[in-house]
C-alpha positions in Angstrom: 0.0 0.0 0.0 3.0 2.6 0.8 4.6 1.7 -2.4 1.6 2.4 -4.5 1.1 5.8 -2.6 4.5 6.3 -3.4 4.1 5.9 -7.1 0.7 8.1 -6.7 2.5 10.7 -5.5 5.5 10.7 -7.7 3.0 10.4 -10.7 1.4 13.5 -9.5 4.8 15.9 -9.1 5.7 15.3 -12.3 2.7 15.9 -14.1 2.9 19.4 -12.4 6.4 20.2 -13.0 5.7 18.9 -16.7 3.1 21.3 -16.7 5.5 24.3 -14.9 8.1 23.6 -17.7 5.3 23.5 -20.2 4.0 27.4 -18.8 7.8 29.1 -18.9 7.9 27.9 -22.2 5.0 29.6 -23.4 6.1 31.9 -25.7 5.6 35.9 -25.4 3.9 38.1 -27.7 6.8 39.6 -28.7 8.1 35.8 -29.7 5.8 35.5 -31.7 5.3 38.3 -33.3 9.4 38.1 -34.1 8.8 34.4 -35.1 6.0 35.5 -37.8 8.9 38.2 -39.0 6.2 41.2 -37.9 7.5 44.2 -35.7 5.3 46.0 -33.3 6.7 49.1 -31.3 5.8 52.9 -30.4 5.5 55.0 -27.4 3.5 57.7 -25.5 4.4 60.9 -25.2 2.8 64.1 -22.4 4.8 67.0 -21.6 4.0 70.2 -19.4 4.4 73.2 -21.6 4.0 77.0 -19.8 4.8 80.1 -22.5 5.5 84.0 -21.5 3.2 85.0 -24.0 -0.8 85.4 -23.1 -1.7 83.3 -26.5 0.6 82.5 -29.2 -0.4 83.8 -32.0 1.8 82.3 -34.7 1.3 78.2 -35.4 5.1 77.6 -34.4 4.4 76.0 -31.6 0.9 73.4 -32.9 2.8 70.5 -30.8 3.1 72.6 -27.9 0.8 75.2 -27.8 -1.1 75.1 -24.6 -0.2 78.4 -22.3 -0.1 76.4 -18.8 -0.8 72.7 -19.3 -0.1 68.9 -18.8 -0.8 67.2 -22.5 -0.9 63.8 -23.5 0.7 64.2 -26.9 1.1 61.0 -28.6 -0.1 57.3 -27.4 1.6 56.1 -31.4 1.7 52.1 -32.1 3.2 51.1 -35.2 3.0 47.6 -36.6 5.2 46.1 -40.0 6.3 43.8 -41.6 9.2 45.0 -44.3 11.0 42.1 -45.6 14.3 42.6 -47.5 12.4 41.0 -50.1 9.2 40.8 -51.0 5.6 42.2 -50.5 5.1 44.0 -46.9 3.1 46.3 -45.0 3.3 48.8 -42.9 0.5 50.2 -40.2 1.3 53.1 -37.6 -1.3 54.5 -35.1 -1.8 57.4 -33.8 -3.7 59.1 -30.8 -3.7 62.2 -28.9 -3.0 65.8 -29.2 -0.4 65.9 -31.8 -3.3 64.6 -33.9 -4.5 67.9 -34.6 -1.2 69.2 -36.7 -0.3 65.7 -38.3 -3.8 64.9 -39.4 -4.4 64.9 -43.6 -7.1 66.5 -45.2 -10.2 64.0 -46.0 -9.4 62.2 -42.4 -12.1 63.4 -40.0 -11.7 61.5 -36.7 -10.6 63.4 -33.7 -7.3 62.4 -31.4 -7.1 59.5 -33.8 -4.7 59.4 -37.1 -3.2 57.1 -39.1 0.0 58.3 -39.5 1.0 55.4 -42.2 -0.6 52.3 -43.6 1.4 51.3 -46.8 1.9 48.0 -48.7 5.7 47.7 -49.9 7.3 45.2 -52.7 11.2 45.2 -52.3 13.4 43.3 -54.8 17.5 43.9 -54.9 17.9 47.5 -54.8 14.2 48.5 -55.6 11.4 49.3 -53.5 8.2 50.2 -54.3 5.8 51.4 -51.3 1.8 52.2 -51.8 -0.1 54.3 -49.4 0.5 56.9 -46.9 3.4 57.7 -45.2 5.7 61.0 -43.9 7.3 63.1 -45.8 11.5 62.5 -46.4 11.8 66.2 -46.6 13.1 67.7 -43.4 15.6 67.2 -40.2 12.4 66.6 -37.3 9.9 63.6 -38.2 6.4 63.5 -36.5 7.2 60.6 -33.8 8.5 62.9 -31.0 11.5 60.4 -29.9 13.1 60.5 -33.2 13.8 64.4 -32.9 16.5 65.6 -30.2 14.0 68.7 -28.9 10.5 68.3 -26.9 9.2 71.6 -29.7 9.5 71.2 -33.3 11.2 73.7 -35.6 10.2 76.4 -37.5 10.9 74.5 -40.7 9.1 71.5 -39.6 5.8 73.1 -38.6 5.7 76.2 -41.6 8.2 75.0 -44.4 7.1 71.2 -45.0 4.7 68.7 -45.5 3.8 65.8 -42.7 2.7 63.2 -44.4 1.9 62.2 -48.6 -0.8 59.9 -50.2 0.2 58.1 -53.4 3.3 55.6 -54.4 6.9 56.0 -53.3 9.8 54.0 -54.8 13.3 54.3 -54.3 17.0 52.7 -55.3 19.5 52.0 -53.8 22.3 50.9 -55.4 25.0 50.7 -52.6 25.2 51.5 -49.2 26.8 55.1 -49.6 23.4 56.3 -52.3 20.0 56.6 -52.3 17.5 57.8 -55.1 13.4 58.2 -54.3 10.7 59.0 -56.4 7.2 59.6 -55.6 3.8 60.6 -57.1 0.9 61.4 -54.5 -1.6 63.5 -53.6 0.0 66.2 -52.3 0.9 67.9 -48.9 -0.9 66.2 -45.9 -3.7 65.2 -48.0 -5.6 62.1 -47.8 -8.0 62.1 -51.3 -8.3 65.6 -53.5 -11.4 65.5 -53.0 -12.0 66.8 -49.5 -14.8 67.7 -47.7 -15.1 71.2 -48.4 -15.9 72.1 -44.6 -13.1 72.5 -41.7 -13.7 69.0 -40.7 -11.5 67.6 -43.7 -8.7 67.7 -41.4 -5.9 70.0 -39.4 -8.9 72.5 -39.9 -8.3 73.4 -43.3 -11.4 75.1 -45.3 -11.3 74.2 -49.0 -13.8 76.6 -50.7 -12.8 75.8 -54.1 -15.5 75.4 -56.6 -16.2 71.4 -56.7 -14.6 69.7 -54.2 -10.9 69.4 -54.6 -8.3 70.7 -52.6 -6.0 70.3 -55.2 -6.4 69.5 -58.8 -3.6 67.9 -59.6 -0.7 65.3 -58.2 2.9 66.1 -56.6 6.1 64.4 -57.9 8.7 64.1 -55.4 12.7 63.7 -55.9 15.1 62.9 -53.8 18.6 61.7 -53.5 20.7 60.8 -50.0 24.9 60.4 -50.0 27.0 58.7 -47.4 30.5 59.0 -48.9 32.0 58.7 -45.5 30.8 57.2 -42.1 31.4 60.8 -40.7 29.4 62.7 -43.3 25.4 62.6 -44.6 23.7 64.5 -47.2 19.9 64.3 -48.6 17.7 66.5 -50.9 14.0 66.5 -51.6 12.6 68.4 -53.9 8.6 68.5 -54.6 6.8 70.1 -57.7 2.7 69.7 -58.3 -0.6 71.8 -57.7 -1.7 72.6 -54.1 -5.1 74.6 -53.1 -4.5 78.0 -51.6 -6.9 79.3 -49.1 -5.9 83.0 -50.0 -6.9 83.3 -53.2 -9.4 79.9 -53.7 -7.0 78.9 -56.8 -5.3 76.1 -57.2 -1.4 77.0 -58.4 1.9 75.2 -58.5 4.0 74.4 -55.1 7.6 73.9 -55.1 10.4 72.7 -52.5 13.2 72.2 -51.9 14.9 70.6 -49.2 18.4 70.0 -47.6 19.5 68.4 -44.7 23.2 67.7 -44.3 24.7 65.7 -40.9 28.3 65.6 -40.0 29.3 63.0 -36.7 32.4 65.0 -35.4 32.7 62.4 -32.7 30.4 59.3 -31.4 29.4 62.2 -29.1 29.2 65.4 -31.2 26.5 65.9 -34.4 26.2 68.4 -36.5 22.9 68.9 -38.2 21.8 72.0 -41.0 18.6 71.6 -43.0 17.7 74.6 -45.7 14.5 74.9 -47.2 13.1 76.8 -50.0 9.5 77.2 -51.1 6.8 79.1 -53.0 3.2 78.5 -54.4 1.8 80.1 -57.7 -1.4 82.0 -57.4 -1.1 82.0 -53.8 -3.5 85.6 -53.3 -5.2 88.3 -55.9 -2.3 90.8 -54.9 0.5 88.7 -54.3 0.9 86.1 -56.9 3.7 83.4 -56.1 4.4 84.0 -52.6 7.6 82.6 -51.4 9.2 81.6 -47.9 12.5 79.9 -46.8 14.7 79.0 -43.6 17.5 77.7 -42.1 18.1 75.4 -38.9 21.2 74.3 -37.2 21.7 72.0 -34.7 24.4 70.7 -32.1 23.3 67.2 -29.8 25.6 66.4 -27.7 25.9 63.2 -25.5 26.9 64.0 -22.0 27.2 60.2 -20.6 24.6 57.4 -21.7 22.2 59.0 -19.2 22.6 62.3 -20.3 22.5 64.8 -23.6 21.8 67.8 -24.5 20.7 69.7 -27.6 20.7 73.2 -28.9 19.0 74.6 -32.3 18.8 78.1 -34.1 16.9 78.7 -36.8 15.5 81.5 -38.8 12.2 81.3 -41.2 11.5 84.2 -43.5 7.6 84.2 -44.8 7.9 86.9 -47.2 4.4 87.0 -48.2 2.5 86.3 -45.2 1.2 82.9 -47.0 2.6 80.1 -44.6 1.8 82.3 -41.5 -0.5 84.5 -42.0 1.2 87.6 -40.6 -0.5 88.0 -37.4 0.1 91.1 -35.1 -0.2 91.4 -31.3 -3.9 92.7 -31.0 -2.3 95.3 -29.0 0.1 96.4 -32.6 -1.2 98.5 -35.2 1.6 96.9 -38.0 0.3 95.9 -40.9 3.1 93.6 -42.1 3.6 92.0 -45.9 6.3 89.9 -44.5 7.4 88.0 -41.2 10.9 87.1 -40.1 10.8 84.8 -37.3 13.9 83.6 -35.8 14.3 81.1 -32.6 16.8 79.7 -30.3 16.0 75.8 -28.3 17.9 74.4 -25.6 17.6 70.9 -24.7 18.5 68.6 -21.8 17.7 64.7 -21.7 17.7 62.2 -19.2 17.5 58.9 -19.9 16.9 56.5 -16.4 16.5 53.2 -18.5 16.6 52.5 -22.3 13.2 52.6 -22.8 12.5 56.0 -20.6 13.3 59.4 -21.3 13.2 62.7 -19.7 13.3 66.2 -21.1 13.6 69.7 -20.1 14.0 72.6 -22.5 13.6 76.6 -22.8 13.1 78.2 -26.4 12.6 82.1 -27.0 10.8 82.7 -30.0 11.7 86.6 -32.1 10.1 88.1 -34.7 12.6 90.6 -36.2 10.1 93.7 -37.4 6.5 93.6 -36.2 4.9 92.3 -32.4 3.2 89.4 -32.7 2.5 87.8 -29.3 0.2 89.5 -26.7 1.7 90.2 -23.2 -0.1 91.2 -20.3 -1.9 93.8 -22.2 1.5 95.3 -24.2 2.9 93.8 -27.2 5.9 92.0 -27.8 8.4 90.9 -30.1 9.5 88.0 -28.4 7.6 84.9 -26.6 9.0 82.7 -24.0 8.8 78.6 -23.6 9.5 76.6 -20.9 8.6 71.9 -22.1 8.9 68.8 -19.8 8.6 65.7 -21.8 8.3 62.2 -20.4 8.5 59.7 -23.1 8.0 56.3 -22.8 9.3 53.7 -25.9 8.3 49.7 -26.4 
């Protein structure tokens, strides 16, 4: 009887260590996910942001524009599979305040985007990519831990486009060159034919007659060099027919782009990025308006905990198309021009490699005319003070 009890019992442990070893070797979502070759990742992004300024009147601030306030920015999930070879896909996810600027025209849901959602065919040194996706023009991306600064430049927010709609495809035929070319739908629009109401997205009102924003497609060019480890260079240019809100006409928008990147040490980057623009019919008294600007930057790693960064930049909007030329309401200027120039400083902690912590102050100047309301005067000059806690998986 005590030796069959003692075969019960040993029958028993083992079917529930069998069963323990089974469970630990259960694999993870993230096994699996790896297993199928699909990659899942994103982050969430909130900040504090507190400005000088009563209200800021110019858009250079649309990810940050909240006088005295905790934001939740960005909740972003993105989900691909991009095989060397082959047909892939690509879907990235979006919620949360930064919605507002990165939205395209013809998407209407609030605090909800899709950033990207393209199919892509790669073969050898080709590429092929249908969809929408963010633009290659620029030095700051829309995913907030890509960029070194908690605010986005003056080039990013008034200069470029976010996002395109149409096909991308690009060769490479080493590792030090890259060549792209794209046909879409434009900048930051979804169809042509919009809504025409302020709903169609970022609230942009197309009024045209019909019910295009834009009559006709963009063709994008670009080309990126890496002759040396040390060194980077990449230039976008965009032609095609973009709505203007001005005038209600549809006229031809150009860019160009340029963003060069030089590693001085595993520590020290260097990064400029010039930009060059102007749309055709843009108003009844202006005609072509045109606007440019230039951004430098400096990042420099402290430690592996710590970095900092520090940008200038100046944007010229000489025909009040890209900002509209708003005064202090406390200014009687009536400008035909804007000169804005700003200066970031950046400090980043970084308690774990999937954490990060930011601090930064930025003074905004416009070089002629008040535009920013102070405590019932008017001012040339605005103030920011940004936390940022970021969070990456």
């Amino acid at each position: 009887m005590s030796y069959s009890r003692t075969i019960l019992a040993a029958s028993v442990t083992a079917a529930v260590l069998n069963t323990a070893i089974a469970a630990d070797k259960t694999p993870t979502l993230g096994e699996v996910l790896k297993a199928s070759d699909i990659t899942a990742s994103g982050y969430i992004d909130t900040t504090y942001t507190n400005f000088s300024t009563d209200v800021t009147s110019v858009n250079a601030h649309p990810y940050t524009n909240e006088k005295n306030s905790i934001n939740l920015n960005a909740v972003d999930l993105a989900v691909s599979s991009l095989p060397a070879s082959g047909f892939g896909g690509m879907v990235e996810m979006m919620a949360g305040t930064d919605v507002d600027f990165n939205r395209s025209r013809g998407w209407n849901l609030d605090n909800f985007d899709l950033l990207q959602a393209y199919m892509q065919y790669a073969t050898g040194p080709f590429t092929v990519m249908g969809g929408k996706f963010v633009t290659l023009a620029g030095a700051e991306v829309a995913q907030a831990p890509a960029n070194a600064n908690i605010s986005r430049s003056l080039l990013y927010t008034l200069a470029i486009p976010v996002t395109h709609t149409g096909l991308r495809a690009s060769y490479a035929p080493g590792d030090t060159m890259k060549f792209t070319l794209g046909y879409n739908n434009g900048w930051d629009i979804i169809k042509d034919s919009a809504p025409n109401d302020a709903t169609a997205g970022a609230g942009i009102n197309c009024n045209l007659a019909g019910t295009n924003c834009a009559d006709g497609k963009t063709v994008e060019l670009g080309a990126a060099f890496t002759p040396i480890k040390q060194f980077s260079l990449s230039a976008m240019y965009h032609v095609g027919e973009e709505y203007s809100s001005l005038s209600d006409t549809i006229g031809t928008r150009k860019l160009l782009d340029i963003v060069a990147t030089f590693n001085a040490t595993d520590a020290l980057t260097f990064v400029l990025n010039y930009d060059k623009a102007e749309q055709e019919k843009a108003s009844a008294t202006v005609g072509t308006a045109k606007w440019d600007g230039l951004a430098g930057y400096a990042n420099y790693a402290f430690s592996e905990k710590w970095r900092g960064s520090l940008r200038l930049e100046q944007f010229n909007d000489k025909d009040c198309f890209r900002t509209g030329c708003p005064v202090s309401t406390y200014s009687t200027a009536t400008p035909s021009e804007l000169k804005l120039e700003e200066a970031t400083l950046t400090v980043a902690y970084l308690p774990s490699k999937n954490a990060e912590l930011r601090a930064e102050y930025r003074r905004d100047k416009s070089k002629d005319v008040e535009v920013f309301d102070e405590g019932g005067s008017a001012k040339k000059s605005q103030g920011f003070f940004g936390l940022e806690a970021l969070y990456k998986f």
